[in-house]
C-alpha positions in Angstrom: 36.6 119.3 80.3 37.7 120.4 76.6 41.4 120.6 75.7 43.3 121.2 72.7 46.9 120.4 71.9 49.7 120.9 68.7 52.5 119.1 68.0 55.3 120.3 65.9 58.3 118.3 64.4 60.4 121.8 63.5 63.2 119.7 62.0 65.2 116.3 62.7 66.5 118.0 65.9 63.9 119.6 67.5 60.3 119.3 68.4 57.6 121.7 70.2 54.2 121.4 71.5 51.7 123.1 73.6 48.4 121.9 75.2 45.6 123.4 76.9 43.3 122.6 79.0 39.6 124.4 80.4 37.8 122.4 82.9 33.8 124.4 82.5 32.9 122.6 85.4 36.0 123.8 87.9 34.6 126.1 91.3 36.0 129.5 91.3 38.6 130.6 93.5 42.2 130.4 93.8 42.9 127.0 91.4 42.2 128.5 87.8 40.2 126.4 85.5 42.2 126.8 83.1 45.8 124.8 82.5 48.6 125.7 80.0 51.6 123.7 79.0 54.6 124.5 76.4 57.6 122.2 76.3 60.3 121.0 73.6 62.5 118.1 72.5 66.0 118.9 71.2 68.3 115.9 69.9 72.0 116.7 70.8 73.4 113.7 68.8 71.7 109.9 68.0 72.5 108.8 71.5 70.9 111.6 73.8 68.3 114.1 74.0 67.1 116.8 76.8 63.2 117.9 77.4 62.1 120.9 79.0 57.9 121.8 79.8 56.9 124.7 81.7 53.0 125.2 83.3 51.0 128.6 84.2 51.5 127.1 87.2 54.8 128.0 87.2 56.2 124.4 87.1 59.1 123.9 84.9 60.6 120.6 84.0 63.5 119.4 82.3 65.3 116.2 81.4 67.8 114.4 79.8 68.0 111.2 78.2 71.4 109.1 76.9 71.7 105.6 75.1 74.3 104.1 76.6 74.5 100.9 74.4 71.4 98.8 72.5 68.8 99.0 74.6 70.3 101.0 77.6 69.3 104.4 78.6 69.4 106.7 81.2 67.6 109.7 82.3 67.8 111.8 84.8 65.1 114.8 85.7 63.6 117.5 87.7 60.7 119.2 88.1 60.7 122.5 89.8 58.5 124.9 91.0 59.4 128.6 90.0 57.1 130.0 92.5 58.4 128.2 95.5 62.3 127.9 94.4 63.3 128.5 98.3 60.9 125.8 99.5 61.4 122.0 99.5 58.8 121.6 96.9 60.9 120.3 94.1 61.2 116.8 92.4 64.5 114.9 91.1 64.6 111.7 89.5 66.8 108.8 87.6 65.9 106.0 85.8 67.5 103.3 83.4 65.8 101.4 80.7 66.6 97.8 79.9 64.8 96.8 76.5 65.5 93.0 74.6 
């Protein structure tokens, strides 16, 4: 497996990256040895932030992240499949942090 990835701090607000994957020793046929990512990082203020990543695969995600107060956030995200957007096949979550 050999993989290569770049990260990119484009200014105070916003961040990229993109990582790629080739796996020599993957069979051929319909899975592709080869995996693609791109995503990004945007700061809205000092208390919150949204994500998004999308795949070859066609799998996007996106999220978004608030402080509430020191050392509470929340988040809430998805991760959806492009390719199947009539199917049951997508993913939905929330969390909250508690730090000391």
């Amino acid at each position: 497996v050999f993989s290569a990835s770049y990260y990119h701090r484009i200014n105070s607000d916003l961040e990229a990256g993109g990582k790629a994957v080739w796996d020599a020793k993957a069979e051929k046929g319909p899975k592709t040895p080869v995996a693609l990512e791109v995503g990004a990082k945007l700061y809205l203020d000092r208390d919150a932030f949204v994500k998004a990543k999308v795949n070859n695969a066609g799998v996007l995600g996106l999220g978004y992240t608030q402080a509430l107060r020191k050392g509470v956030k929340v988040s809430i995200a998805g991760l959806f499949d492009t390719t199947k957007l009539d199917q049951p096949a997508h993913k939905l979550g929330l969390s909250f942090v508690f730090e000391a």
